[in-house]
DRENPA-3360 file (N, C-alpha, C; in nm, 2 decimals, always signed):
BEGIN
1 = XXXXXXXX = -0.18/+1.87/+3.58/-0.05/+1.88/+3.51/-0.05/+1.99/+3.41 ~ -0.10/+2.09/+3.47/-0.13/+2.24/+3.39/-0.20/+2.27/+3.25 ~ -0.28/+2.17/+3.29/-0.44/+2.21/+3.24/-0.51/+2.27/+3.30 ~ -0.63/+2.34/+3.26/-0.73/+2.43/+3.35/-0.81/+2.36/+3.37 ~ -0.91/+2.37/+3.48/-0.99/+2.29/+3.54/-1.14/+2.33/+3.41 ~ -1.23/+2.22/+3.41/-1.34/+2.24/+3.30/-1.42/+2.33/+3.34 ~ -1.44/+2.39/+3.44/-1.51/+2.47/+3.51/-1.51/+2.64/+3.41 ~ -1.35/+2.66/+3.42/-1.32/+2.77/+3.34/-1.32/+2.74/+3.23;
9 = XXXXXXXX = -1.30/+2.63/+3.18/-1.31/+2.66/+3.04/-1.41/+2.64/+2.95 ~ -1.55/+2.61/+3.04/-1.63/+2.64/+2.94/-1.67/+2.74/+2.88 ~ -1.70/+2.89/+3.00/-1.74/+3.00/+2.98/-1.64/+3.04/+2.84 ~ -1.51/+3.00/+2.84/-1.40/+3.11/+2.73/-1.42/+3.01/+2.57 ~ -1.43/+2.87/+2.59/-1.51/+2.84/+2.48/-1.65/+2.91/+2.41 ~ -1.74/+2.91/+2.50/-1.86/+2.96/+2.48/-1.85/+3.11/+2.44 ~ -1.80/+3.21/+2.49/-1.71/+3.33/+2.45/-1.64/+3.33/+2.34 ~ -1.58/+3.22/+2.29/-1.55/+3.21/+2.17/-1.61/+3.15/+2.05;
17 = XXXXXXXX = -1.68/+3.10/+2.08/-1.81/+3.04/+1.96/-1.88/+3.17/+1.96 ~ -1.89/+3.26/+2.04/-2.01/+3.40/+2.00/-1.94/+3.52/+2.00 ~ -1.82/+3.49/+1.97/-1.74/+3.60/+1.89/-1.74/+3.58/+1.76 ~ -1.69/+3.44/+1.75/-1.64/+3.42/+1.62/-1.81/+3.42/+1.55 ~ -1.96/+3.37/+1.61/-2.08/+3.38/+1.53/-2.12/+3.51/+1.48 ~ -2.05/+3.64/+1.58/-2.08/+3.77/+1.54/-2.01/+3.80/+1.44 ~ -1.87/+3.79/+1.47/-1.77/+3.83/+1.31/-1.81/+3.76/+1.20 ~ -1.85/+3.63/+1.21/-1.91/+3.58/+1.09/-2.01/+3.64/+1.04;
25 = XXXXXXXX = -2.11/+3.66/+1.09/-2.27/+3.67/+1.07/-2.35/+3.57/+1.05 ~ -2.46/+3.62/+1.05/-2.58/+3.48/+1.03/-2.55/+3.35/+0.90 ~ -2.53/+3.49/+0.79/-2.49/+3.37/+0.68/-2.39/+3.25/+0.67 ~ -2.32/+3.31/+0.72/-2.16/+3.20/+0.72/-2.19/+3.09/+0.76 ~ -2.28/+3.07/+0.89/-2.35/+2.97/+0.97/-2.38/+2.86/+0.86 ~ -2.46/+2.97/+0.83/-2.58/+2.85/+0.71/-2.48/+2.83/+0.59 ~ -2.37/+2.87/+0.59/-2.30/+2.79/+0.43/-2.25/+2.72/+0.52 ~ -2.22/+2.73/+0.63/-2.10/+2.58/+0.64/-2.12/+2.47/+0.57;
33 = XXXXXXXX = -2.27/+2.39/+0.63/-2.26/+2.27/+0.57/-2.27/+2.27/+0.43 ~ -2.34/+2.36/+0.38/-2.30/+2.35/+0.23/-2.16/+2.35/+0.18 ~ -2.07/+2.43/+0.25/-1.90/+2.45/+0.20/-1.87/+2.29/+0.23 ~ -1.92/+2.23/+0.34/-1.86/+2.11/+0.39/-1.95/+2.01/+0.28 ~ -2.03/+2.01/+0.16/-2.11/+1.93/+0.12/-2.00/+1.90/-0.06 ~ -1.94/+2.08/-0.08/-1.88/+2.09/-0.19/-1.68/+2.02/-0.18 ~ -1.68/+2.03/-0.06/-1.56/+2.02/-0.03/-1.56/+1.83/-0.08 ~ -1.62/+1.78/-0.03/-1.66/+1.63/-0.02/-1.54/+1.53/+0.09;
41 = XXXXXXXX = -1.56/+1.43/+0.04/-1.48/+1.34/+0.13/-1.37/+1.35/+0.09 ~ -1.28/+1.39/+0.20/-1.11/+1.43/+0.19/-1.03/+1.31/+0.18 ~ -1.08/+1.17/+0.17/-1.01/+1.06/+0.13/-1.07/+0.99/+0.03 ~ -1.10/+1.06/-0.04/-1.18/+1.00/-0.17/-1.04/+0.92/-0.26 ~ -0.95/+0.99/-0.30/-0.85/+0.94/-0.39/-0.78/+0.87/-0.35 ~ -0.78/+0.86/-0.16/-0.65/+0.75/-0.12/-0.71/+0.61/-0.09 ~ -0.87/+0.65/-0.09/-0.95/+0.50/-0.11/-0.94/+0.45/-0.23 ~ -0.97/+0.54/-0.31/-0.95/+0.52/-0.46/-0.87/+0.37/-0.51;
49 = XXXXXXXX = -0.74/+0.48/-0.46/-0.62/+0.38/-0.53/-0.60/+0.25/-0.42 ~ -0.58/+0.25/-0.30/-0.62/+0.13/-0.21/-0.70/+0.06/-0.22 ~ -0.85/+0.13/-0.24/-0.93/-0.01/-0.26/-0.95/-0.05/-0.41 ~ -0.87/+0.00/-0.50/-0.86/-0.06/-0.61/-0.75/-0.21/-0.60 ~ -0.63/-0.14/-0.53/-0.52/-0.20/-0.47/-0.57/-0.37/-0.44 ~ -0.70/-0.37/-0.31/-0.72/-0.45/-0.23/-0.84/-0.50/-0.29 ~ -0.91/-0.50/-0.42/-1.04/-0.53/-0.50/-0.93/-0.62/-0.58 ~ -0.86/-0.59/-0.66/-0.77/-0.67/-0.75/-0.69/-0.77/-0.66;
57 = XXXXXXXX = -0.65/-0.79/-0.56/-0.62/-0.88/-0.47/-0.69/-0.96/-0.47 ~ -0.82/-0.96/-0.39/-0.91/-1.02/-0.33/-0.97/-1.10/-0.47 ~ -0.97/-1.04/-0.63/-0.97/-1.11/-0.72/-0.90/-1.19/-0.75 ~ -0.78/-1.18/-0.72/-0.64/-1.23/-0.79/-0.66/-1.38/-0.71 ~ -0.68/-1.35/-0.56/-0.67/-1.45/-0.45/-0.76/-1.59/-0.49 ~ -0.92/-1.50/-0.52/-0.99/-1.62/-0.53/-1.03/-1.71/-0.66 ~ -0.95/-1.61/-0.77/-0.93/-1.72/-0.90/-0.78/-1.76/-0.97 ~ -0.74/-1.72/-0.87/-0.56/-1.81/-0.92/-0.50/-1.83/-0.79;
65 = XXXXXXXX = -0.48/-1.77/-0.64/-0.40/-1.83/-0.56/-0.46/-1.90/-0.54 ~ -0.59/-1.94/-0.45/-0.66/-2.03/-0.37/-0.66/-2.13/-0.46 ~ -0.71/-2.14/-0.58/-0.69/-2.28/-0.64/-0.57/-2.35/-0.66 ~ -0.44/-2.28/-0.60/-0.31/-2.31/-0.59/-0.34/-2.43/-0.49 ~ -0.39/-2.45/-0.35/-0.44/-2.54/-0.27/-0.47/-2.62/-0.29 ~ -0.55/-2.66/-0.43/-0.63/-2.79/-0.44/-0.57/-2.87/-0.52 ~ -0.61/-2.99/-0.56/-0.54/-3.14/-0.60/-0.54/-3.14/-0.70 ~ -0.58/-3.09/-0.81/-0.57/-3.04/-0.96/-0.42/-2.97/-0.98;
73 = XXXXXXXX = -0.39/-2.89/-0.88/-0.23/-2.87/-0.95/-0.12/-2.88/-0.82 ~ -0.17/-3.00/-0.75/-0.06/-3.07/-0.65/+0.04/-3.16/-0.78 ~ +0.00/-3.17/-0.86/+0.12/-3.26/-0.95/+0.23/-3.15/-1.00 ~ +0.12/-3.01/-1.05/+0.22/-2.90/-1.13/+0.31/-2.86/-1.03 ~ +0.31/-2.91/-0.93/+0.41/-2.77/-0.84/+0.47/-2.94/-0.69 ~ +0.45/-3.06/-0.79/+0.51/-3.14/-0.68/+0.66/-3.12/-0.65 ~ +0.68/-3.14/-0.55/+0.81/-3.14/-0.51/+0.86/-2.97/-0.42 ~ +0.76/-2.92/-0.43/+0.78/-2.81/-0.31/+0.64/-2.73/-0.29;
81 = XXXXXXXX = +0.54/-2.86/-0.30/+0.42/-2.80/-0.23/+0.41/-2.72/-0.06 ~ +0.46/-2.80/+0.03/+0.47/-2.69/+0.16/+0.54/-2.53/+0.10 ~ +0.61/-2.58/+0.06/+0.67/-2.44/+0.01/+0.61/-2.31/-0.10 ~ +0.51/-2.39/-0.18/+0.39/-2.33/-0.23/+0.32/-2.21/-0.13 ~ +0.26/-2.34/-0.05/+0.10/-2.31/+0.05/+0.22/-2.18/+0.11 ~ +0.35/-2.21/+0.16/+0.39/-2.07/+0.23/+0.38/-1.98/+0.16 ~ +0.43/-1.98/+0.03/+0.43/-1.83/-0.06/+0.25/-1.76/-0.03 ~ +0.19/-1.88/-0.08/+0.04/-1.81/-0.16/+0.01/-1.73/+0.05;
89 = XXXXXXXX = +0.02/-1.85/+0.15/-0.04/-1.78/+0.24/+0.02/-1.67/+0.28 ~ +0.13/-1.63/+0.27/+0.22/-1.51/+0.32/+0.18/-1.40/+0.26 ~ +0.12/-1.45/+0.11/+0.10/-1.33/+0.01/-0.01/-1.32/-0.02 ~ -0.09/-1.34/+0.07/-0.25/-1.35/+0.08/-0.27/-1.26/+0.21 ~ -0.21/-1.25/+0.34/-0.19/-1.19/+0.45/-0.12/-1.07/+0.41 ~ -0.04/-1.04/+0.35/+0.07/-0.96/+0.33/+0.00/-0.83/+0.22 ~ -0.05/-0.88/+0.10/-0.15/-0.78/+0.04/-0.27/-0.69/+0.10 ~ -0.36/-0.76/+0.22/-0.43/-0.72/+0.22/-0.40/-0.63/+0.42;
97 = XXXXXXXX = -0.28/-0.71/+0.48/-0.25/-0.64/+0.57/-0.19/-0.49/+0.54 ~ -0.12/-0.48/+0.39/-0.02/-0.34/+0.35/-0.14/-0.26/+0.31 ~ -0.28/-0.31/+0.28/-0.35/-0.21/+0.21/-0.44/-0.13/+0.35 ~ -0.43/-0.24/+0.44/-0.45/-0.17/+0.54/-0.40/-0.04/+0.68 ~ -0.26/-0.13/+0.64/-0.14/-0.03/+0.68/-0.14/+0.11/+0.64 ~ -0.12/+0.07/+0.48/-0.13/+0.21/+0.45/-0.23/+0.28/+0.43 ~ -0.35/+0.23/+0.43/-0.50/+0.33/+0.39/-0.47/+0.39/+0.59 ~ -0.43/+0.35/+0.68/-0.41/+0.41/+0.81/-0.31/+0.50/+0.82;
105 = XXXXXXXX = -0.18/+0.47/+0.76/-0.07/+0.60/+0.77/-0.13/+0.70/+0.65 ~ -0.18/+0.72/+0.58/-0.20/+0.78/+0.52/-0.34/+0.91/+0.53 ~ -0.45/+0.83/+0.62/-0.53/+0.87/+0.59/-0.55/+0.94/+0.78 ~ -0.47/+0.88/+0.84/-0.45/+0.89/+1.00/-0.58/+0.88/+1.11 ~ -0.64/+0.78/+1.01/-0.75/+0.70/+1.10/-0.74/+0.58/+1.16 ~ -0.80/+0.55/+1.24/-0.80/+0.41/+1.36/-0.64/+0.40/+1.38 ~ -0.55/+0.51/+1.39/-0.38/+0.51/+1.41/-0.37/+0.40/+1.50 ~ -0.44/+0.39/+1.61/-0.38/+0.25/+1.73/-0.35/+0.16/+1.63;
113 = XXXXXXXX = -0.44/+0.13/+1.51/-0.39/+0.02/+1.45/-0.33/+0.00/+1.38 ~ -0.22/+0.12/+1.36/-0.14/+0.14/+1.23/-0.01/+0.01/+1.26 ~ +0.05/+0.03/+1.35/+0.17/-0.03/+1.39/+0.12/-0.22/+1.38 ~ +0.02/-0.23/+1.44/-0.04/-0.37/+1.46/-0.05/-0.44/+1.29 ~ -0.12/-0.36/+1.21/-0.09/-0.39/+1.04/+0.03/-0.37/+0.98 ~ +0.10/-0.28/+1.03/+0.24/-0.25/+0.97/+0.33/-0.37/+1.00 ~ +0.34/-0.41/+1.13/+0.42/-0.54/+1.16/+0.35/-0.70/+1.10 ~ +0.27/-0.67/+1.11/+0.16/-0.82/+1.02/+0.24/-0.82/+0.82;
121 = XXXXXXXX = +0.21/-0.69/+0.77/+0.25/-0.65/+0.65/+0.40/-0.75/+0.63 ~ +0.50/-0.64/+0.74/+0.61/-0.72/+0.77/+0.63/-0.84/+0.75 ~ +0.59/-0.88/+0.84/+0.64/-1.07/+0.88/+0.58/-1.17/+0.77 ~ +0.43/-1.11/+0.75/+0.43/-1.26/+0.65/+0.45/-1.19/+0.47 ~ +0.46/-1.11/+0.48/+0.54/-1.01/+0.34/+0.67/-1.06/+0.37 ~ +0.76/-1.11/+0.47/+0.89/-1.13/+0.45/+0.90/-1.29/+0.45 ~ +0.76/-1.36/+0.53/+0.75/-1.51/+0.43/+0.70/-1.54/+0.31 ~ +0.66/-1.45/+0.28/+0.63/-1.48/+0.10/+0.77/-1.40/-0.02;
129 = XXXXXXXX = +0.83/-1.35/+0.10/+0.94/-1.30/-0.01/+1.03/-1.38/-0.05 ~ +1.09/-1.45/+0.08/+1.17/-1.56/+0.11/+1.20/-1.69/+0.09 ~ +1.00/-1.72/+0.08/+0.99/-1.86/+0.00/+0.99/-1.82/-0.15 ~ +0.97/-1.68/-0.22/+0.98/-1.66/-0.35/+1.10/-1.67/-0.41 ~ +1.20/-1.60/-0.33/+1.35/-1.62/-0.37/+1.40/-1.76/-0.37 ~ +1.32/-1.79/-0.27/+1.42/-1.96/-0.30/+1.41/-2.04/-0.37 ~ +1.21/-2.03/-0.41/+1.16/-2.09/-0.54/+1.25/-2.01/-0.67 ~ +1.29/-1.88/-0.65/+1.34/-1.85/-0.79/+1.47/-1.91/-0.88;
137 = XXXXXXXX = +1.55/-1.99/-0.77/+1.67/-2.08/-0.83/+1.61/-2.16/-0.85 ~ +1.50/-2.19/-0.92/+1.41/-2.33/-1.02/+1.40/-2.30/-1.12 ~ +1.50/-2.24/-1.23/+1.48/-2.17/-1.33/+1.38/-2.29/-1.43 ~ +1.38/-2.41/-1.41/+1.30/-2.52/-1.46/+1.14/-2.51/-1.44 ~ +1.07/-2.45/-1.32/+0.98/-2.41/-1.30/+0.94/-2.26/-1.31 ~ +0.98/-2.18/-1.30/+0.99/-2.04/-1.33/+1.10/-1.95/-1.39 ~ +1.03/-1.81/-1.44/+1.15/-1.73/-1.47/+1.22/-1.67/-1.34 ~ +1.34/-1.74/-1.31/+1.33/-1.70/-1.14/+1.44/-1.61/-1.17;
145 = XXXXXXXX = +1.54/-1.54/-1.25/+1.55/-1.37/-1.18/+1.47/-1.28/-1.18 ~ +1.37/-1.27/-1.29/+1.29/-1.20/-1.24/+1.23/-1.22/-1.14 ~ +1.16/-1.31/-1.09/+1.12/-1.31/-0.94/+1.16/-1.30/-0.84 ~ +1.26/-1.32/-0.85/+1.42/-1.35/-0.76/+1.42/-1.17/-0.74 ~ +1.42/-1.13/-0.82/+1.53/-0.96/-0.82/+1.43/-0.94/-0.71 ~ +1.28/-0.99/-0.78/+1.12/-0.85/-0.72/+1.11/-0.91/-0.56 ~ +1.16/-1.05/-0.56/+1.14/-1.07/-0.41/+1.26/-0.97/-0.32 ~ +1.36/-0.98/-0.39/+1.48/-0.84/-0.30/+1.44/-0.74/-0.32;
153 = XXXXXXXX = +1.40/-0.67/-0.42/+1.32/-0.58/-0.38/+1.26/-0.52/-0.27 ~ +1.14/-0.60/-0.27/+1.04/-0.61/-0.18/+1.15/-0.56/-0.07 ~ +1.20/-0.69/-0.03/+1.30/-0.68/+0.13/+1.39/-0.57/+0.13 ~ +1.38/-0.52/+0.03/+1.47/-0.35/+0.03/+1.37/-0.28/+0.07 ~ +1.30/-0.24/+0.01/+1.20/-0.12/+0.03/+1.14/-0.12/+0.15 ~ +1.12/-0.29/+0.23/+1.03/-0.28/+0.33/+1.16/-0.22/+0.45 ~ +1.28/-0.31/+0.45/+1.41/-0.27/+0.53/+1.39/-0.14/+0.52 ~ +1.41/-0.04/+0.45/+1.43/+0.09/+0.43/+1.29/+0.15/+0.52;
161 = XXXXXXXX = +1.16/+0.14/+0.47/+1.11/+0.18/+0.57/+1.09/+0.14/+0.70 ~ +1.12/+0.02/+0.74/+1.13/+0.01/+0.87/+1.23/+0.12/+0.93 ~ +1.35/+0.11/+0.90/+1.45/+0.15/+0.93/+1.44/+0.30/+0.99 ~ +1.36/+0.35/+0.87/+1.28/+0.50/+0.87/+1.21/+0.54/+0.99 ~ +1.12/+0.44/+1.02/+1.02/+0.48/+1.13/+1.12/+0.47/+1.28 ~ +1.19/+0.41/+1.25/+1.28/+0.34/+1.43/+1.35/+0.49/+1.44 ~ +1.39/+0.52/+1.28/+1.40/+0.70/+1.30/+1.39/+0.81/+1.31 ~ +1.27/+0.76/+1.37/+1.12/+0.88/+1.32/+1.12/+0.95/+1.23;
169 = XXXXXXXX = +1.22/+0.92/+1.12/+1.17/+1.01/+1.00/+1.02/+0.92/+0.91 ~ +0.94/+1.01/+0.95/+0.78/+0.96/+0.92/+0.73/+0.94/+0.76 ~ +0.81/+1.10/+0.71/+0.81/+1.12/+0.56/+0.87/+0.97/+0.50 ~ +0.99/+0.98/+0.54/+1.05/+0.85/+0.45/+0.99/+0.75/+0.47 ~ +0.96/+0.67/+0.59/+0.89/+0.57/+0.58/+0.77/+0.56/+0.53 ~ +0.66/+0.65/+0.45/+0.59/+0.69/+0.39/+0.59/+0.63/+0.27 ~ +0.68/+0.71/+0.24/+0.76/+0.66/+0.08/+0.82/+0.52/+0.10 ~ +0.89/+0.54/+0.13/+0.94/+0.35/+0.16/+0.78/+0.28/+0.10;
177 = XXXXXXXX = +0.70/+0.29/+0.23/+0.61/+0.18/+0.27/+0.48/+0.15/+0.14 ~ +0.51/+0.26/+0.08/+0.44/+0.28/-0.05/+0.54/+0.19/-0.19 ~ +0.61/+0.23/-0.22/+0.74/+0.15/-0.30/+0.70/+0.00/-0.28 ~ +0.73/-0.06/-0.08/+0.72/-0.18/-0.11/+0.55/-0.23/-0.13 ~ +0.50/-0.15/-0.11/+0.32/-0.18/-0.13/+0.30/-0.23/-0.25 ~ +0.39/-0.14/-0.36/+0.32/-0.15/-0.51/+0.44/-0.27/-0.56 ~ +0.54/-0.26/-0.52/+0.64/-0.38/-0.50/+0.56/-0.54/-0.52 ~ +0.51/-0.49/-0.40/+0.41/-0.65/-0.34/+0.30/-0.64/-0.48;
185 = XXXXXXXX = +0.20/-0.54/-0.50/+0.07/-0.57/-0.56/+0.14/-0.59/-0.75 ~ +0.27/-0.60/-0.79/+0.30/-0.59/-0.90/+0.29/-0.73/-0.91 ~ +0.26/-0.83/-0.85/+0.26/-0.96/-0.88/+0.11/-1.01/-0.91 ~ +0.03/-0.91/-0.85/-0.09/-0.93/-0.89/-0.09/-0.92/-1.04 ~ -0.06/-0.78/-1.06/-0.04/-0.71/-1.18/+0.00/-0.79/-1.30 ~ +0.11/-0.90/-1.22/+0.20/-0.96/-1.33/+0.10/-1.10/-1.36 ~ +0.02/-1.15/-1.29/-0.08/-1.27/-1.26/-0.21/-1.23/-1.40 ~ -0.23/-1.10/-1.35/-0.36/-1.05/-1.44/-0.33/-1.05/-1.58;
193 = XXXXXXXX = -0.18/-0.95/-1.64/-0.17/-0.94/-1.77/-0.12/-1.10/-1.82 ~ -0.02/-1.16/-1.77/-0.04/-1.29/-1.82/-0.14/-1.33/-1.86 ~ -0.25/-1.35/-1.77/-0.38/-1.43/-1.83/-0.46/-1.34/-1.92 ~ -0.43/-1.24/-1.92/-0.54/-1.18/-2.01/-0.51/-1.10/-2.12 ~ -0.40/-1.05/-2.13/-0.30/-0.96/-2.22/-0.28/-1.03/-2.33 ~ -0.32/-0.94/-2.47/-0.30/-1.09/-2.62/-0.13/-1.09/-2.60 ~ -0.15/-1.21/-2.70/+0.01/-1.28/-2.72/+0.10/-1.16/-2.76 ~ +0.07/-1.07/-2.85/+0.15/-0.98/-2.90/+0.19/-0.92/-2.83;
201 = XXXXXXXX = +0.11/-0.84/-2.74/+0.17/-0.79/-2.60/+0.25/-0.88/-2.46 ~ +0.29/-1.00/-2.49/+0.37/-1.03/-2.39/+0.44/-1.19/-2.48 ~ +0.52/-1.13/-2.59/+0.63/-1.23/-2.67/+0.72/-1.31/-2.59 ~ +0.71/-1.28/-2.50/+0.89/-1.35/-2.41/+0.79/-1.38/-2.27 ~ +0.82/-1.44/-2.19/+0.73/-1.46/-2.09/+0.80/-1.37/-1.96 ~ +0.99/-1.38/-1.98/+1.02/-1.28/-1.90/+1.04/-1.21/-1.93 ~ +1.06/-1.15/-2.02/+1.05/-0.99/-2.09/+0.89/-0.94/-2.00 ~ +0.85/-0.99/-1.99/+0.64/-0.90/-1.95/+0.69/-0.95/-1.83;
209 = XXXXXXXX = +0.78/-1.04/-1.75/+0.74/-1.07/-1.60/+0.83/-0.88/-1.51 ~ +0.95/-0.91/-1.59/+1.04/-0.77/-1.60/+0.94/-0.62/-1.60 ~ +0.88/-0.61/-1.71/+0.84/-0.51/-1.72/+0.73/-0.48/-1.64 ~ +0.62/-0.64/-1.54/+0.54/-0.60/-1.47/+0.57/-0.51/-1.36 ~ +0.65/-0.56/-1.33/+0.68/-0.49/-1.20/+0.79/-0.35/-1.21 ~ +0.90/-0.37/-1.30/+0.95/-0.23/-1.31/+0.86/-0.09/-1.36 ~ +0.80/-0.12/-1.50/+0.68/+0.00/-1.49/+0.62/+0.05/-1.36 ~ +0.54/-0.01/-1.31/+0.45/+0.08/-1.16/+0.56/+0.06/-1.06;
217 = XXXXXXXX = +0.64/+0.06/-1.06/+0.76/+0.13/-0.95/+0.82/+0.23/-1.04 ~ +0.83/+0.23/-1.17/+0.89/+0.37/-1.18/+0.75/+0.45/-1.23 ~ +0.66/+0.39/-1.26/+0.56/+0.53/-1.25/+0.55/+0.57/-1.13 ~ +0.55/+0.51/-0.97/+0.53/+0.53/-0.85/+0.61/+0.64/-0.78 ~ +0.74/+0.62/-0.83/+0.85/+0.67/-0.80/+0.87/+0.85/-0.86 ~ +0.82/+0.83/-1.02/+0.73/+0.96/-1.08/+0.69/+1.04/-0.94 ~ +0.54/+0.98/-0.95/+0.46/+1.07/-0.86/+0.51/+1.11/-0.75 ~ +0.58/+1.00/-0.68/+0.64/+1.02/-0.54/+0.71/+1.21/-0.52;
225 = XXXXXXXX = +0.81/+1.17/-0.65/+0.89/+1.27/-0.68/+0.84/+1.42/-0.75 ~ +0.73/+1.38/-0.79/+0.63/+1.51/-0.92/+0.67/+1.62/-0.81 ~ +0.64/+1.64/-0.68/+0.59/+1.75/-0.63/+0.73/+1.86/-0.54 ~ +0.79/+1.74/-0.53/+0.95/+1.86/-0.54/+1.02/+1.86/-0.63 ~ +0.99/+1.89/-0.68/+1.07/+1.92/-0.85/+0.99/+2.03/-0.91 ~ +0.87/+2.11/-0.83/+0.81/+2.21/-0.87/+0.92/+2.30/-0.82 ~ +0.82/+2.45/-0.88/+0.93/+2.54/-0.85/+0.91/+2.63/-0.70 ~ +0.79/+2.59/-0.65/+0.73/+2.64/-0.48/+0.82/+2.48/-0.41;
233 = XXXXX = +0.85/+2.40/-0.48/+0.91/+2.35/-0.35/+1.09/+2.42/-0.31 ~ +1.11/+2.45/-0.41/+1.25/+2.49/-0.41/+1.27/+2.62/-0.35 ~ +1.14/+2.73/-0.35/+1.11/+2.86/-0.28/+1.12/+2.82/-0.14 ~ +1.03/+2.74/-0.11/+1.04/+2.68/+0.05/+1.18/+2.64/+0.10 ~ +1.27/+2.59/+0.02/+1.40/+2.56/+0.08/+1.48/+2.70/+0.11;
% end
């Protein structure tokens, strides 16, 4: 299908490894791996922030969701326990499926499996959204607009990037899929400072549920934006 047969193309590779070893010279050889030792690992920062992402999960999961399951606080949450066990499992699957999703669109490794995590992210990210909004008309049990807003959220940001990819605009669903990532992990966020944040720092219980999650979507939103708003991006246009 108008490829060359391997036969020819070894000699013109080989021909071009001992051109390019002459133009270089001997030295260049011997720095590669050194250049390649200074350069370091080119996903250092996107593990960084992801496996920070999915470390604080996997914390969050095993000292406040999972004990959501057991008979100690089946009395605090009687009267919509199934509807419980859906949120925590949806949002147990859903965190640690998006960190996967995205450490793969981003980093463009094991790709076959990008789509396979991206739709898992999806579906039970859209049962933990859905049992959250519904739980949020309990204003007796929670502060439910704030919960309420962050679960539409969520279903915005993730809609938008879906939407994005069916249009192959890749960029935007990028951005999208990031938005609803930090969307999702702000509940963690909002889990942690509650329990550990002095009283002074969190006076109103929804005033701090509000600001968990608005702060790191608009710091997100920052960075997203930091880099066209230089003055080389506007040269490029």
């Amino acid at each position: 299908m108008g490829f060359a047969p391997k036969q020819t193309l070894r000699p013109q590779v080989a021909n071009r490894l001992k051109i390019r070893h002459i133009l270089s010279g001997p030295g260049e050889a011997v720095d590669q791996p050194a250049r390649r030792a200074r350069r370091g690992y080119r996903h250092a920062r996107i593990d960084a922030w992801i496996g920070s992402a999915a470390l604080s999960s996997a914390v969050f999961i095993w000292l406040i969701a999972i004990p959501a399951f057991g008979a100690a606080r089946q009395a605090v949450h009687d009267g919509h326990v199934p509807m419980l066990w859906t949120h925590v499992a949806g949002g147990i699957v859903m965190l640690f499926a998006g960190a996967v999703a995205l450490r793969i669109g981003l980093t463009r490794e094991w790709f076959r499996w990008h789509k396979v995590a991206g739709y898992t992210y999806l579906s039970w990210g859209t049962i933990a959204a859905v049992s959250a909004l519904i739980r949020s008309f309990d204003v007796g049990h929670s502060p439910g607009m704030a919960t309420g807003v962050l679960a539409i959220v969520w279903l915005v940001f993730s809609a938008m990037a879906f939407r994005a990819v069916r249009n192959r605009r890749y960029d935007q669903h990028r951005d999208w899929m990031i938005r609803s990532y930090v969307a999702a992990w702000t509940f963690v966020f909002c889990r942690f400072w509650s329990r550990s944040a002095p009283d002074v720092l969190q006076p109103i219980e929804s005033d701090m549920l509000w600001l968990a999650w608005v702060g790191p979507l608009l710091i997100t939103e920052v960075l997203l934006q930091w880099s066209r708003g230089t003055r080389s991006a506007s040269e490029r246009r």
